[in-house]
C-alpha positions in Angstrom: 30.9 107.1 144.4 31.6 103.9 142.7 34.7 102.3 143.3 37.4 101.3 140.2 37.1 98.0 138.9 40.5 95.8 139.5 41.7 94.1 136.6 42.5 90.3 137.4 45.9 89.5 137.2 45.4 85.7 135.9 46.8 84.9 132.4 43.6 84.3 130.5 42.5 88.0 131.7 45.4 89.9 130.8 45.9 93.6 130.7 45.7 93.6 127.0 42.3 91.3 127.6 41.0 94.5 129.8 41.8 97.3 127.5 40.3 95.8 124.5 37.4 95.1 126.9 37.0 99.1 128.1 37.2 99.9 124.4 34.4 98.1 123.1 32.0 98.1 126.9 33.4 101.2 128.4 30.9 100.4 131.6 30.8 97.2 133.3 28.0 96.5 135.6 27.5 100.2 136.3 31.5 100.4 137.6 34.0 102.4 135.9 36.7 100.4 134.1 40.2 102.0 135.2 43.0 100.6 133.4 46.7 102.1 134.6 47.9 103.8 131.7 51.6 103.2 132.4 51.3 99.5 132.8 49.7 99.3 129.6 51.6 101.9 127.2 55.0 100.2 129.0 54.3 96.7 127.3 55.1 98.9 123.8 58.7 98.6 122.4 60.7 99.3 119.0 63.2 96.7 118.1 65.6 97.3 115.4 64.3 95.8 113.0 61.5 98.4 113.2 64.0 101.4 112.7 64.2 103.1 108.9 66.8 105.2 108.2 66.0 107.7 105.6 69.2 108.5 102.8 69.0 111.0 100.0 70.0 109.7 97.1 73.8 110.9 97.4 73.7 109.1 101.0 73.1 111.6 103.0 70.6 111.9 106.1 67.2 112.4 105.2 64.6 114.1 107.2 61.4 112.1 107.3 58.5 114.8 108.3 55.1 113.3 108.5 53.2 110.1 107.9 49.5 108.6 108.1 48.9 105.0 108.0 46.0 103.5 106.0 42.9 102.8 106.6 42.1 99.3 105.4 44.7 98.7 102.9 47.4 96.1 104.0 45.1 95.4 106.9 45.7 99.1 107.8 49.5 98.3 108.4 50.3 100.7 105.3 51.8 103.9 106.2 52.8 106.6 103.7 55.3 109.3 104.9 56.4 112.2 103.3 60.3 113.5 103.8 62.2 116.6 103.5 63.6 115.5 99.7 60.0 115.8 98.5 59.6 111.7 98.8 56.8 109.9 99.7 57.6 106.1 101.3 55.1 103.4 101.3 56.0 101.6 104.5 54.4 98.0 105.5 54.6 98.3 109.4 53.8 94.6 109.7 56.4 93.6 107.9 60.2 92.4 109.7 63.0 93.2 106.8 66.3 94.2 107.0 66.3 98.1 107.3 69.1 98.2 104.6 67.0 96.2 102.0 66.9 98.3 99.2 63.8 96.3 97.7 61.7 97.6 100.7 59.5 99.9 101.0 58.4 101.6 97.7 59.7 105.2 97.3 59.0 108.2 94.7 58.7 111.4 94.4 56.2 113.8 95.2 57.1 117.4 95.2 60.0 119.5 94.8 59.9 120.4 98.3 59.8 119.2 101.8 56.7 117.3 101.9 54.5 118.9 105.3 51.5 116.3 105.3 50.3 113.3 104.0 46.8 111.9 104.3 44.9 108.5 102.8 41.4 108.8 101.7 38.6 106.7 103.5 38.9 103.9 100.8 42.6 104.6 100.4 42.3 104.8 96.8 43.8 108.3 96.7 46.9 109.8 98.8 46.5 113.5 99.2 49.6 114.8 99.5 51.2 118.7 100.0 54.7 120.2 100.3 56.6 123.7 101.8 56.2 125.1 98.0 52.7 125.6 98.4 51.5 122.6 96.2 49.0 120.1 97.0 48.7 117.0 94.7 46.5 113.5 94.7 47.9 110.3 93.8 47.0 106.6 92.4 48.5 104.5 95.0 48.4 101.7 92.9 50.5 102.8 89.9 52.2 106.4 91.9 50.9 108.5 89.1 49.7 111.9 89.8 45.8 112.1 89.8 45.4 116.2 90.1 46.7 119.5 91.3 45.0 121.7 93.4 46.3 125.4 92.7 45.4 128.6 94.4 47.6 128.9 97.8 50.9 131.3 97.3 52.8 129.9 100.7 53.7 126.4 102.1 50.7 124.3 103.0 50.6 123.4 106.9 47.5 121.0 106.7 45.7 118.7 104.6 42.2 117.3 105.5 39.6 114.7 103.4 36.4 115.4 104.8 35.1 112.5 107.2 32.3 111.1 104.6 32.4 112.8 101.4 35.2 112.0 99.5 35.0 115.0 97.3 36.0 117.1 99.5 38.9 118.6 101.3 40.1 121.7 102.7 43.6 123.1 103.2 45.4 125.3 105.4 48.3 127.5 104.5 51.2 129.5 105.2 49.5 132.0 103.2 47.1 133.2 106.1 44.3 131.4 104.3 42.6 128.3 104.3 40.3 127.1 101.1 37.6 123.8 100.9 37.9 122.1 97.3 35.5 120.0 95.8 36.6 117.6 93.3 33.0 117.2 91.6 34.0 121.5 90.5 36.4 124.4 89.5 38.2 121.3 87.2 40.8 122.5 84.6 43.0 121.2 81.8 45.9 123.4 80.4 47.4 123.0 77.2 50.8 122.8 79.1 50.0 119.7 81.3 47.3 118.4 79.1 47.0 114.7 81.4 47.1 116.1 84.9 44.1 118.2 85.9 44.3 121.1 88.0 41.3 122.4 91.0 40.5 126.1 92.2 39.1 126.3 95.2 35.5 126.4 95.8 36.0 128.6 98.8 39.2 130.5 100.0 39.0 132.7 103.6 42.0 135.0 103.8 43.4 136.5 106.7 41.8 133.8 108.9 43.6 134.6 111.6 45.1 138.2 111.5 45.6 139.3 115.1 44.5 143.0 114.4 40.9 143.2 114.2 39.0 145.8 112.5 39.1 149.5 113.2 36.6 151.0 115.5 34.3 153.8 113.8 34.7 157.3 115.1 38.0 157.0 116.4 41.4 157.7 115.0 44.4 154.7 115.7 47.4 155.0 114.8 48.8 152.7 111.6 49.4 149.2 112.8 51.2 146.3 110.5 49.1 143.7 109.5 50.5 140.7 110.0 49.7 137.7 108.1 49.1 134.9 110.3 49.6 131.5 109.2 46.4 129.1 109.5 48.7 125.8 110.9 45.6 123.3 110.7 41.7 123.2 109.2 39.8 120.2 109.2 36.1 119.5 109.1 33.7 119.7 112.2 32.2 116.3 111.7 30.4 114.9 109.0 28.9 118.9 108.4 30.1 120.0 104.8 29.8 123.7 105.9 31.1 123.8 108.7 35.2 123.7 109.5 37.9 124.3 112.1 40.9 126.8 111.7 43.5 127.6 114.3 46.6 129.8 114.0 49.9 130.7 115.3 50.4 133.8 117.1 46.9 134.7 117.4 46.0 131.4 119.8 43.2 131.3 118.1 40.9 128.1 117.5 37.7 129.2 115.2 34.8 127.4 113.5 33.2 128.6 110.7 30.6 128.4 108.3 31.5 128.5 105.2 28.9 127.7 103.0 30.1 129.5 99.1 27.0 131.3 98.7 28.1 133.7 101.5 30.9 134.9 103.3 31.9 132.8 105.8 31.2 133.7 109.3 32.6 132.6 112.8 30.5 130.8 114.6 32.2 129.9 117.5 35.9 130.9 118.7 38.4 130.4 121.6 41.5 132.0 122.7 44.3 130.4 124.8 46.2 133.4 126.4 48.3 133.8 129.5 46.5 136.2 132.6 48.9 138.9 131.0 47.4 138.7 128.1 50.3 136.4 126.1 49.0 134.5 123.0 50.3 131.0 122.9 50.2 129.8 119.3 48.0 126.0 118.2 50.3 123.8 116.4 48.4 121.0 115.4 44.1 120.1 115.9 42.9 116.5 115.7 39.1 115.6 116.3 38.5 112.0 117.9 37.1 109.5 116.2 33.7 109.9 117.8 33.5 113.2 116.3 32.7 114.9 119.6 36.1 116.6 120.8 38.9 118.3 119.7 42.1 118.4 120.9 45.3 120.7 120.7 48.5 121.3 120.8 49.9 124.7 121.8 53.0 126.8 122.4 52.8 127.0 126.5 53.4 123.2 126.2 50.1 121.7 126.7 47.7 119.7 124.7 43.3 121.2 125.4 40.6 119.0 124.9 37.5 120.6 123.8 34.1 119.5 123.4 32.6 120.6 119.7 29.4 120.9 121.4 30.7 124.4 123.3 34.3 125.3 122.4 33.1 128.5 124.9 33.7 126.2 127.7 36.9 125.6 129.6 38.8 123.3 128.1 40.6 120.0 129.8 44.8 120.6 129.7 47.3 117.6 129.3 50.9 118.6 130.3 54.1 117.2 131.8 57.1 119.1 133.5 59.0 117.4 130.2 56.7 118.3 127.7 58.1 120.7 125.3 56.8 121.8 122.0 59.3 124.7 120.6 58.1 125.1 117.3 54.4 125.1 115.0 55.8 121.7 113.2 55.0 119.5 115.9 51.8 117.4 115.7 49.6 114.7 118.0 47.7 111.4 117.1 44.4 109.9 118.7 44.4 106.4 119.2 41.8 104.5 117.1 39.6 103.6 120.2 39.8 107.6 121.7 41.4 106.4 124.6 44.9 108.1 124.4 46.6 111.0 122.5 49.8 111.6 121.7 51.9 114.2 120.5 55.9 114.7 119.7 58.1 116.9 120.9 61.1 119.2 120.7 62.9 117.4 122.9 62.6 114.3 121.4 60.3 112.1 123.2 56.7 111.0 122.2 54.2 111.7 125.2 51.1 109.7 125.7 47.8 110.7 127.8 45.3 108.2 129.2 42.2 110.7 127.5 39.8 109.7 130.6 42.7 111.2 133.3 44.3 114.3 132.3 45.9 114.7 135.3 47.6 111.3 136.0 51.0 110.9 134.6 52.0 110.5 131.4 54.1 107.3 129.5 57.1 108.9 127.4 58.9 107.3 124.9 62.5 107.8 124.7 64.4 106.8 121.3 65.4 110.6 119.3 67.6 112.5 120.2 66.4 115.4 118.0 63.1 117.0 117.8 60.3 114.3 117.1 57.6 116.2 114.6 54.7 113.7 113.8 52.9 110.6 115.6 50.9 108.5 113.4 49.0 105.8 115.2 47.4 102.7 113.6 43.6 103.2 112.7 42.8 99.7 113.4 44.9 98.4 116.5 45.9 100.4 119.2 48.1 97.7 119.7 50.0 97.6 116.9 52.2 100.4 116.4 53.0 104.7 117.8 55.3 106.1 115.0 57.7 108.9 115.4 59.9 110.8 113.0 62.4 113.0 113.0 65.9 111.5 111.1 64.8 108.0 111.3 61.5 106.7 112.1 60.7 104.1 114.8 58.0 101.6 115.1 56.9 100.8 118.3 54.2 97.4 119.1 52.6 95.7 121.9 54.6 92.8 122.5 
């Protein structure tokens, strides 16, 4: 067995030095580079001038609910998030302003309800953008003018994904029980009524995803069940396939992939359930593929993040937890760190909690700042360095110092 390479301590090889070394190498003369996780994720702090309050407009408390920083735009220090007021803020992490400068950031409105996610497109052109009312709109980041509607789901919208390389498409997951893949380049409208903003069907829509009753056995009599319509919390693409997408749900602790190519009805290619030896479903909150494209991570109700690898989502999975760790309700939501190193999720209890991916069972770094129920982590796609957002009543900005 190969013994852990030790980090010098000198100044010109720091601990930052190391990390950004084990992202880019990995391996270093056949030896495993082990970085302590605490020492590392310790060196990150908010300060206050990296604290936004959120205010409706009659000065009351506003509820910031999830956020996704940019890809390139701003030097990927650009974050959009989405509040409870319908809002959508343009936030320039990098920048040090007074928190009660009312010049900074940009603000406008969205939707007419509580915005539930918020997601840049690769070239960060386009903000895809969807609310508790069931709408899902694109915007023009450059002039905040609507773009396009997509219409077809009849309950709030819990998801929102672009697909990893083609732009055109996205695919949605709702309230509704369903989930449905658009393509931009089809199913185009124009009414009479809005005449300048377009509208999208769906190219695809699977209802029921995730009903927990399955389907009646032949030749045998059962008594009349409710069917339940379970809510689909998160879809997103299985790597750069167009056909092929992720689902999970709430009470069925369900994870699913599917194929769901139009000219057929879509079929489940591979499934997993997370359920206690008594049989006890524990509900997915939130799924979030690494940037590698080869596992996929989870957060569910028994207070636990899984990582899975795409390759066999048969196989056991690997569990993250912590004696703190609560999750409470299907709005919470992790983050993987740009170099797959670390994920992170919030928490009802109001603490962020971040795992060193590589050692699942070493302890955890918590970040203590809420005292209310922290809903989403956004993480910086170009630094892992540079900032760990939380939200829930005002949003802190944490950095490596």
């Amino acid at each position: 067995m190969s013994t852990p390479y030790k980090l010098p301590r000198s100044a010109e090889d720091s601990l930052y030095t190391s990390i950004v070394h084990r992202s880019k190498y990995g391996r270093t003369w056949g030896r495993r580079i082990q970085i302590p996780t605490e020492s590392f994720l310790s060196l990150f702090h908010n300060r206050f001038d990296h604290t936004y309050q959120f205010i409706h407009t009659d000065g009351e408390v506003c509820t910031p609910s999830y956020s996704d920083y940019a890809n390139t735009m701003n030097n990927g220090n650009l974050m959009a998030i989405g509040d409870e007021a319908g809002r959508i803020t343009l936030l320039k992490t990098d920048k040090r302003y007074n928190v009660m400068d009312a010049g900074e950031p940009l603000v406008f409105y969205a939707h007419r309800r509580a915005v539930s996610d918020v997601k840049w497109c690769k070239d960060d052109t386009i903000l895809l953008t969807a609310a508790l009312d069931g709408t899902v709109r694109l915007w023009d980041v450059n002039n905040h003018s609507i773009l396009a509607e997509l219409e077809g789901h009849t309950d709030a919208i819990k998801s929102v994904n672009w697909h990893p390389t083609n732009s055109n498409l996205l695919v949605t997951a709702s309230k509704d029980g369903s989930f449905s893949i658009w393509d931009l380049r089809a199913n185009r409208r124009v009414t009479e009524e809005n005449c300048d903003v377009p509208s999208y069907r769906p190219i695809k829509n699977v209802p029921e995803a995730h009903n927990l009753k399955g389907p009646a056995k032949r030749g045998r009599k059962q008594a009349i069940e409710p069917l339940l319509i379970r809510s689909v919390t998160s879809a997103i693409y299985a790597g750069s396939d167009e056909h092929k997408v992720i689902t999970s749900g709430t009470l069925d602790g369900t994870i699913k992939l599917w194929d769901t190519r139009s000219s057929r009805k879509s079929d489940i290619l591979q499934s997993t359930v997370f359920e206690s030896k008594a049989g006890k479903r524990y509900g997915i909150t939130d799924l979030k593929i690494d940037h590698a494209g080869t596992r996929l991570f989870s957060t569910l109700m028994d207070n636990s993040v899984y990582m899975h690898y795409l390759i066999d989502l048969d196989k056991a999975a690997v569990q993250f937890k912590d004696p703190q760790y609560k999750i409470g309700s299907f709005d919470i939501r992790l983050a993987i760190s740009p170099n797959d190193m670390y994920v992170a999720s919030g928490s009802s209890n109001g603490d962020i909690f971040v795992w060193d991916i590589d050692y699942p069972t070493s302890p955890c770094q918590i970040f203590k700042k809420h005292t209310a129920k922290v809903t989403g982590v956004s993480w910086n796609k170009r630094d892992v360095d540079q900032v760990i957002c939380k939200l829930f009543r005002r949003l802190h900005h944490a950095y490596l110092e």
